[in-house]
C-alpha positions, 0 to 999 in steps of 0.5 A: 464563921471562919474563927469558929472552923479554924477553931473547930479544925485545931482542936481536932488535931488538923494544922490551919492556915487562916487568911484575911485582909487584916490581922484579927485584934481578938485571936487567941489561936496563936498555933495556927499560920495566919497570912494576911492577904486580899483573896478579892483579888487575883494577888492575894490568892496567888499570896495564900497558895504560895504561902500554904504549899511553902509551909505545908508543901500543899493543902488536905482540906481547903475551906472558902469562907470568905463572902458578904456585901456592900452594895447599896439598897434600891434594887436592880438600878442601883447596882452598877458594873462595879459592884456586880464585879465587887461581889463577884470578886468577893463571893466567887472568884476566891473559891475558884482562884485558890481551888485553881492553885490549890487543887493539883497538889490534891489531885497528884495525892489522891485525896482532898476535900473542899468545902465552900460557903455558899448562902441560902440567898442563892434559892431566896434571893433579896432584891433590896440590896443583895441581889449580886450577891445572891447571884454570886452565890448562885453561880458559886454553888454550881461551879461547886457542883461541876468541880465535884463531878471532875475531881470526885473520880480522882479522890477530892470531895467538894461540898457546899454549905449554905447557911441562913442568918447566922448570928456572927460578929457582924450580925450582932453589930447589925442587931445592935444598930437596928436596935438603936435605930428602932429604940427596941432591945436588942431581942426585939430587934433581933426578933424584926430581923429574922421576920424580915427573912420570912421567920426561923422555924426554932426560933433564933439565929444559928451560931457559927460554932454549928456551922463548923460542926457541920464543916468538921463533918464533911471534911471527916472520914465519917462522910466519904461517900458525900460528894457534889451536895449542899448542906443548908443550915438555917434553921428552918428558914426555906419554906420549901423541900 
C-alpha cells in the first residue's frame, strides 16, 4: 500500500519522501527521497523527521502506513509482554512519534493533513493470532480522532483509513503458501481466505492502487471539510452500518 500512495503522490505532482527498514529491491520511483530507518523505534522516527524538515524544511502531508504482525497463534496466553509492546511499537507509536515531530511545522504554517492507516480489525477483531494488533489499531484510530479535534481549529485535517483484506505483496505470498499448503490453486485458496474473514461482498480483495485513491482523496482540496473520520475500505466485509 505504501508503493502504491507514493506512486499515486508523484504522479500528482507532490514531492515524497518514503521510509522503511530496507531499501525496496523493485523500486523504480527513483525521483523520490527514500531514508531507510526503524519507525518501530523512537531512533528511527527522530531519523525521518530530521531527514523530512532537512530536505523539505517540513512536511504538507504525512501519511503512516506502517503496520502488520508477527505474533504467533493461540490466542490471549500466547501473547506475551513482549509482543503486546512489539505491535504496539509497530501499529501506534509511529503515527504518534513522527506526528510529534512533524506536527509544529504543520501547525506554525496553518495547514496539513494526515492520514493513518488503521484496520477493520479494530471493530472485528481476530483473537488467533492478531489480537494485539487489533487493539493497537483500536488505540490508533482514537488518538487519531482526539488529535484531529486539537489541531483541526488551527488548519490540519487527521483522517483514518481502514482497510480490509487487501491483496498487497504480502498477501499474495500468503495465498501462495495456503495454496501449497491445501494443494488448491491459488484462486481457491484466495476464495478460503477471504471466507475466513467472514466473506467480501464484490467478491475479491482490494487492491492497494484504490486505497491511494482514496488517500489521494483526503489529502486533496476536494475534502476540506472532512476532518476526524474514518474511511473503511473493504469491500463490503463489516456486516454491520
Amino acid at each position: 500500500m505504501g508503493k502504491a500512495i507514493a506512486s499515486r503522490l508523484l504522479d500528482g505532482g507532490a514531492k515524497v519522501m518514503t521510509t522503511a527498514r530496507s531499501v525496496p529491491i523493485d523500486d523504480e520511483h527513483r525521483q523520490h527521497v527514500f531514508v531507510q530507518a526503524d519507525v518501530s523505534t523512537s531512533e528511527g522516527c527522530t531519523k525521518v523527521v530530521n531527514e523530512a524538515i532537512s530536505h523539505f524544511g517540513g512536511v504538507d502531508i504525512l501519511v503512516n502506513v506502517v503496520g502488520g504482525s508477527s505474533a504467533p497463534s493461540g490466542g490471549f496466553s500466547i501473547l506475551s509482554d513482549e509482543e503486546w509492546q512489539k505491535e504496539l511499537n509497530l501499529n501506534l507509536m509511529p503515527a504518534v512519534r513522527l506526528d510529534r515531530g512533524l506536527l509544529p511545522g504543520m501547525l506554525k504554517q496553518g495547514s496539513g493533513v494526515i492520514i493513518h492507516i488503521s484496520s477493520i480489525q479494530r471493530r472485528l477483531p481476530l483473537f488467533d493470532a492478531t489480537l494485539a494488533y487489533a487493539a493497537a489499531k483500536a488505540a490508533l484510530t482514537t488518538y487519531s480522532k482526539g488529535l484531529s479535534k486539537e489541531v483541526g481549529p488551527k488548519g490540519v485535517r487527521v483522517n483514518t483509513i481502514a482497510p480490509g483484506f487487501i491483496e498487497t505483496s504480502a498477501a499474495q505470498a500468503l495465498i501462495e503458501r495456503l495454496s501449497k499448503q491445501s494443494g488448491t490453486d491459488m484462486e481457491t485458496a484466495r476464495q478460503e481466505l477471504m471466507k475466513s474473514l467472514g466473506g467480501i461482498p464484490i467478491g475479491r480483495p482490494g487492491r492497494p492502487e484504490e486505497v491511494a485513491e482514496l488517500v489521494a482523496f483526503l489529502v486533496s482540496d476536494r475534502a476540506l471539510s472532512i476532518n476526524g473520520s474514518e474511511y473503511v475500505i473493504d469491500g463490503g466485509t463489516i456486516p454491520v452500518v
